[in-house]
C-alpha positions in Angstrom: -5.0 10.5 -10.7 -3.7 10.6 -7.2 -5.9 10.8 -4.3 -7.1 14.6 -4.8 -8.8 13.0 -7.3 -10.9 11.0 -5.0 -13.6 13.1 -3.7 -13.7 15.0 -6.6 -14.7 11.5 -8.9 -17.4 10.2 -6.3 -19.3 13.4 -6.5 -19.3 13.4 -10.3 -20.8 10.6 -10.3 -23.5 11.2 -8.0 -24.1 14.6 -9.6 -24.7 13.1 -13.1 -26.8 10.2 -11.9 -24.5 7.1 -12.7 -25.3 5.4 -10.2 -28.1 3.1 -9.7 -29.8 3.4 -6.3 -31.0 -0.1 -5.7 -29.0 -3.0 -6.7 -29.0 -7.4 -7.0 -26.7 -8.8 -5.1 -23.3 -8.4 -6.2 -23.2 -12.1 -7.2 -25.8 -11.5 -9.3 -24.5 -8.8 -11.4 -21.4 -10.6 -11.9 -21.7 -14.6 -12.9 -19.2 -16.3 -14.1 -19.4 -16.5 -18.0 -16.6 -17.8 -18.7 -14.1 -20.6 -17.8 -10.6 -20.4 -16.0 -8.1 -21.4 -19.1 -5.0 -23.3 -18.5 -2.2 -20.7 -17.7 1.5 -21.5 -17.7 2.4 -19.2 -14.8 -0.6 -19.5 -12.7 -1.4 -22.9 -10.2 -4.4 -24.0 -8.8 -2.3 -25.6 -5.7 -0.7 -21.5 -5.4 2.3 -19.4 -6.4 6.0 -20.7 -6.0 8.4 -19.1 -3.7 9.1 -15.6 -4.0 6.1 -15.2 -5.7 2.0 -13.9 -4.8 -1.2 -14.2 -6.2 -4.5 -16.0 -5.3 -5.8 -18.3 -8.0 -9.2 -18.4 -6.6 -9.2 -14.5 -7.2 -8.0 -14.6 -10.9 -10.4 -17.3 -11.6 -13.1 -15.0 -10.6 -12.0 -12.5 -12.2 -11.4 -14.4 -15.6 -14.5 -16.3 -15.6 -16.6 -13.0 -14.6 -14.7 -11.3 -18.0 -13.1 -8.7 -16.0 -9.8 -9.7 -16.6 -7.8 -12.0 -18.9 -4.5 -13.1 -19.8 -2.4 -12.5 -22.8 -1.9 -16.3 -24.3 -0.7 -18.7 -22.2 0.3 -16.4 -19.0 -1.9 -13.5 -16.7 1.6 -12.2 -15.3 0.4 -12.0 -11.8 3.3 -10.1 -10.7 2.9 -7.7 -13.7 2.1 -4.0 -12.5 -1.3 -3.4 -14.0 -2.0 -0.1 -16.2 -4.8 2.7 -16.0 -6.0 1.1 -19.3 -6.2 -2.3 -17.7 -7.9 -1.0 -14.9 -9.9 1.4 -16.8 -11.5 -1.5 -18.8 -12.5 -3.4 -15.6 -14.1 -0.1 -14.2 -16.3 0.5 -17.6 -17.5 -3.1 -17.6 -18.5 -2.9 -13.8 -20.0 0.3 -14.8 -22.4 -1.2 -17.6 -23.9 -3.4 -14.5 -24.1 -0.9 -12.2 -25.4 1.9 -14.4 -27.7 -0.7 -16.5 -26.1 1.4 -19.4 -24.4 -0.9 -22.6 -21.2 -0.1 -23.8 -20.8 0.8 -26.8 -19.5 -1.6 -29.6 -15.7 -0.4 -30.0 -15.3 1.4 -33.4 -12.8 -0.2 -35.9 -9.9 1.2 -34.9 -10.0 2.3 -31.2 -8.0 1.2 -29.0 -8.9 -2.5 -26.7 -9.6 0.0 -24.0 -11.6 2.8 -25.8 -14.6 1.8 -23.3 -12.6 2.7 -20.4 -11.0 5.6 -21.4 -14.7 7.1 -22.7 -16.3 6.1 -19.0 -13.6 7.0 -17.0 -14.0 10.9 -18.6 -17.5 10.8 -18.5 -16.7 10.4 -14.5 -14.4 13.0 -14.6 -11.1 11.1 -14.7 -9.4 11.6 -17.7 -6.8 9.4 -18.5 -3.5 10.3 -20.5 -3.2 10.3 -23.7 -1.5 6.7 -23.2 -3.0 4.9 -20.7 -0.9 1.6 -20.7 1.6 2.9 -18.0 1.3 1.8 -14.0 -1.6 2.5 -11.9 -1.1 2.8 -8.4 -3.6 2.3 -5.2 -4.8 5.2 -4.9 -6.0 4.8 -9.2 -7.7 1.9 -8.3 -9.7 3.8 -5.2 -10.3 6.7 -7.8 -11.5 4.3 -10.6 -13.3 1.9 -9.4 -14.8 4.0 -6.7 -16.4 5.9 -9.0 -18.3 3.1 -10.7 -19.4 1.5 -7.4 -22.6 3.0 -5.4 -22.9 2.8 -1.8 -25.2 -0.3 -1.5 -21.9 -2.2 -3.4 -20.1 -1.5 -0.7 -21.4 -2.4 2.6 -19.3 -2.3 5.9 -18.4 -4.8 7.2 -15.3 -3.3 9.4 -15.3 0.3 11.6 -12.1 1.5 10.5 -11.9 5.1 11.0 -8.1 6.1 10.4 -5.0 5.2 8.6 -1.8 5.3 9.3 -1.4 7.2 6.0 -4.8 8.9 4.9 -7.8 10.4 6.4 -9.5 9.8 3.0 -13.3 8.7 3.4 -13.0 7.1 -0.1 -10.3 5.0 0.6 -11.8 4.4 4.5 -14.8 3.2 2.5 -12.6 0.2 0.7 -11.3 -0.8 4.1 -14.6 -1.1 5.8 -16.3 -2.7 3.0 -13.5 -5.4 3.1 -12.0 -4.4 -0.5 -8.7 -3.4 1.1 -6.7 -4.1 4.5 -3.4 -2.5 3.1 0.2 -3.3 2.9 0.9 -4.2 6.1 -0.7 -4.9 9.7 -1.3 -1.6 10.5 -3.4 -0.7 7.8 -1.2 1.7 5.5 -2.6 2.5 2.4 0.3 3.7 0.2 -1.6 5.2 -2.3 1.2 5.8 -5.0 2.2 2.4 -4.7 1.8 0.7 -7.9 -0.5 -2.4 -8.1 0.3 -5.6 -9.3 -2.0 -7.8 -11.8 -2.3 -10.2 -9.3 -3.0 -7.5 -6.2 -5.7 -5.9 -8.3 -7.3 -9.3 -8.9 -7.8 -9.9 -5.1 -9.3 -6.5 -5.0 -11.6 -6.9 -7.9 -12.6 -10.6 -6.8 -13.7 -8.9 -3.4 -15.9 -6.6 -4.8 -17.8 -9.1 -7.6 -17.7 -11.9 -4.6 -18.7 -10.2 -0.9 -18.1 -13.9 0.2 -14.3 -12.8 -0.5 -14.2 -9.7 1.5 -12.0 -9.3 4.9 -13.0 -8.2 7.8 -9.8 -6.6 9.4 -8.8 -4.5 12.8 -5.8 -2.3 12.0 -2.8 -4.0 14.8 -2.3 -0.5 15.9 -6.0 -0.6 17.4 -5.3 -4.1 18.6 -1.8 -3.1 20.6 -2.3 0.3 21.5 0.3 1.6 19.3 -1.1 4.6 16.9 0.5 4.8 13.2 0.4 7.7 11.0 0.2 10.2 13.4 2.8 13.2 13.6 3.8 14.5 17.0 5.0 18.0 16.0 7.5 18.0 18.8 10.0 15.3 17.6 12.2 17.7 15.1 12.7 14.5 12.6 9.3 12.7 12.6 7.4 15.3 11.5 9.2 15.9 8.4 9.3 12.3 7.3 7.3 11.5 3.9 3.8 11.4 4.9 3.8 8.3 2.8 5.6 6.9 5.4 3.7 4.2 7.9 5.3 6.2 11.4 5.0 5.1 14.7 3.1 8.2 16.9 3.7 7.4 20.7 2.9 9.3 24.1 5.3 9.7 26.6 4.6 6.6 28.4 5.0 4.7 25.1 7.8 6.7 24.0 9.2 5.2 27.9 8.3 2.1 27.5 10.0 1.3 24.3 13.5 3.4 25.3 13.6 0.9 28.3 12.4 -1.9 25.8 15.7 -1.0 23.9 17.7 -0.7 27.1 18.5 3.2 25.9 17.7 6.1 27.9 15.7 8.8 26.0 18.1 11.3 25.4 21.0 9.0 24.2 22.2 10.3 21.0 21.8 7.7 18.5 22.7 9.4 15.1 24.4 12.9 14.1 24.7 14.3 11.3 26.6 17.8 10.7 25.0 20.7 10.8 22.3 19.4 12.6 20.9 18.6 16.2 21.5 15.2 17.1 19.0 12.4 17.0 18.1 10.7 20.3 16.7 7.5 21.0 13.4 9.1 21.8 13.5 10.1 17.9 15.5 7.3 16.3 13.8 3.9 18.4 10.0 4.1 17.0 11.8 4.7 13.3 13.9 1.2 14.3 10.8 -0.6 15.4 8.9 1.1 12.4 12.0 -0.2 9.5 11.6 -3.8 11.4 8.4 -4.3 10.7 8.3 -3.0 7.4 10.9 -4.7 6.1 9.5 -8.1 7.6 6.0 -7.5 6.2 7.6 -7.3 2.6 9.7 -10.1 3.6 7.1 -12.5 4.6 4.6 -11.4 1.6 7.4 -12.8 -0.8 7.5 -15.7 0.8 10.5 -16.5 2.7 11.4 -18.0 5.9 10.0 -16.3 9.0 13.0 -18.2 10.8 15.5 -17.0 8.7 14.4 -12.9 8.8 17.7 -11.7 11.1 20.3 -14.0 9.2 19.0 -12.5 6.2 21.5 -10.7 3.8 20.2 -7.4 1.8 22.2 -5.9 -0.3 23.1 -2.1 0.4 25.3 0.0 -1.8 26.0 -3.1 -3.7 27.4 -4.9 -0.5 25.6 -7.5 1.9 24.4 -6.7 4.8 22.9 -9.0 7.3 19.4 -7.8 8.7 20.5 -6.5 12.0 22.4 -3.7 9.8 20.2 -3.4 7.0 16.8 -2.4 9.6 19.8 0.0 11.0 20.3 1.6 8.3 16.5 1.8 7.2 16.1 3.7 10.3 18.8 6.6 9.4 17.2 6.7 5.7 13.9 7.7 7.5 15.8 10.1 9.3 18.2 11.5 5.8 14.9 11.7 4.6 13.1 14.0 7.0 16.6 16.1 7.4 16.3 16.7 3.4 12.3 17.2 3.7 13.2 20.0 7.0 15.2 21.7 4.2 13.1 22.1 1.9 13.6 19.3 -0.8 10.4 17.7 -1.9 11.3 15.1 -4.6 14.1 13.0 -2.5 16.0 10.1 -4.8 17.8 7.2 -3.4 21.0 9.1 -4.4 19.8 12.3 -3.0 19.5 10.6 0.4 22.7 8.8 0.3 24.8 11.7 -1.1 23.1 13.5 2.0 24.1 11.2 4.7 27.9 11.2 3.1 28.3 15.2 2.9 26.7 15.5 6.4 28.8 12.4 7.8 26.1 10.5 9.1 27.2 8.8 11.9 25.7 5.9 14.1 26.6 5.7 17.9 28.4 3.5 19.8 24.8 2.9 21.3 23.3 2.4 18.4 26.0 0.1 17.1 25.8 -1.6 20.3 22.0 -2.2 19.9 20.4 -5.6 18.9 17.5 -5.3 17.0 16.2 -8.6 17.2 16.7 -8.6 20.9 14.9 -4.5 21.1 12.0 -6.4 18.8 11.3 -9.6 20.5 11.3 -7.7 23.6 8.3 -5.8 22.4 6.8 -8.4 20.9 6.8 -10.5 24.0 6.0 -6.9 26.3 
């Protein structure tokens, strides 16, 4: 149930009526019937380090009944299943549609409801549901339950660094989602933790919860997402990839931002045309701030980020390296994706970069990330 699936489950649902076309508040619709139980590994004063998750969201969730925990935990960090989420969509469904569920037959499965409301909408599950959803199941799912007047916007987002989709653009603008980073990026196949999907859910059943967000691309001038068909390895790269799109003046600006002219050559590999800094420095900047949004959304030290150790073919590298070598994987990666090769592995990239000799310059060796980074940061 990938995106394709999108479109396709929105207009089933119109087509067969299922939604309702005036609706309560969402408050209304969803009041807390329940209480928040005591749960070993949640906190009301928030997570620990190295963990995430938003009490206040769970406890809306719980006490609305559209999630729960299994004894004495929730498992926040947990990735939540299509059955899981399938449930939550049916019961959202019964107040939307102002349809009852049926009472569960002796025998069905917990999440017979969901699966039976989720075909009905034209988004059959497998035959066992209890595996990972991703992002883009949730959009799919829970989309399909939710008319338009659920939904207001509240934001004006029109574009993603990963997906033109109008039914994930309508999450964003309604406050539901602002992505997995600053820019926006979606990451559709990304799978959802129980804890992720409860801020979700909790923004829809409370609109007091909902985020108004402005993409930092929009804010700083700096378009993601967008492929420039001139640049030989950018335009190959996994489209799930959050890239960095710049015009020539930007593309300028952040070669002299680096200290590197254009055309240095910043990474070979054989066989191939070399990659130049106009190519390679928007994939640094790009690896840098992925790596420190997932960095900061575990919790660690901001101060800490470059004397950080990751550990890369089972030896440590400090940060300066690792964001280095994130930058040639996008690169391995759109080499392998030029050739042809669709499904690319971990070991498929490596292998790659070692048959082809990937190779680093004594520019790019010589260049200081942190140093390139702050410089744009304080541009």
């Amino acid at each position: 149930m990938k995106q394709r699936f999108l479109s396709l489950a929105l207009t089933l649902a119109l087509c067969l009526g299922l939604a309702v076309p005036t609706l309560a508040a969402e408050g209304d619709l969803f009041p807390a019937t329940g209480t928040m139980p005591s749960l070993i590994d949640l906190s009301p004063d928030g997570p620990a380090a190295g963990e995430w998750y938003d009490y206040e969201s769970v406890k809306v969730c719980v006490e609305a009944g559209l999630l729960k925990g299994s004894g004495m935990c929730f498992y926040p960090g947990n990735d939540i299943t299509l059955a899981e989420l399938a449930t939550v969509a049916a019961r959202i469904y019964e107040k939307t549609s102002g349809r009852s569920l049926p009472e569960e037959a002796e025998g069905d499965p917990w999440y017979g409801n969901g699966v039976r409301v989720m075909e009905e909408l034209g988004l059959p599950l497998p035959a066992d549901p209890v595996v990972p959803a991703d992002r883009a199941d949730f959009v799919a799912m829970l989309g399909a339950v939710l008319p338009d007047g659920m939904l207001s916007p509240i934001n004006s987002i029109t574009a993603l660094p990963d997906t033109g989709s109008a039914d994930v653009l309508r999450f964003y603008n309604a406050g539901i989602l602002t992505g997995t980073d600053d820019s926006g990026t979606f990451e559709g196949d990304k799978r959802l933790s129980r804890a992720e999907a409860a801020a979700m859910i909790a923004r829809i059943v409370r609109p007091s919860l909902r985020r108004r967000f402005t993409p930092a691309a929009a804010a700083d001038g700096i378009q993601f997402g967008k492929m420039d068909p001139t640049l030989p390895f950018t335009q190959a790269l996994y489209q799930r990839d959050p890239l960095v799109y710049l015009n020539e003046e930007e593309f300028a600006t952040f070669c002299v931002l680096a200290g590197i002219p254009q055309e240095t050559v910043m990474l070979t590999f054989d066989g191939l045309d070399a990659v130049t800094a106009r190519e390679y420095i928007p994939l640094l900047y790009q690896a840098i701030r992925s790596i420190e949004q997932d960095y900061l959304e575990n919790g660690y030290d901001p101060e800490a980020f470059w004397t950080t150790s990751y550990v890369w073919y089972y030896l440590p590298r400090e940060m300066p390296q690792h964001v280095k070598q994130v930058a040639v994987n996008y690169c391995t990666t759109a080499a392998l994706k030029a050739e042809g090769v669709t499904e690319i592995t971990a070991e498929d990239m490596y292998q790659f970069q070692d048959e082809r000799n990937a190779t680093l310059s004594q520019a790019a060796k010589d260049l200081d990330p942190q140093l390139f980074y702050e410089a744009i940061l304080n541009s």
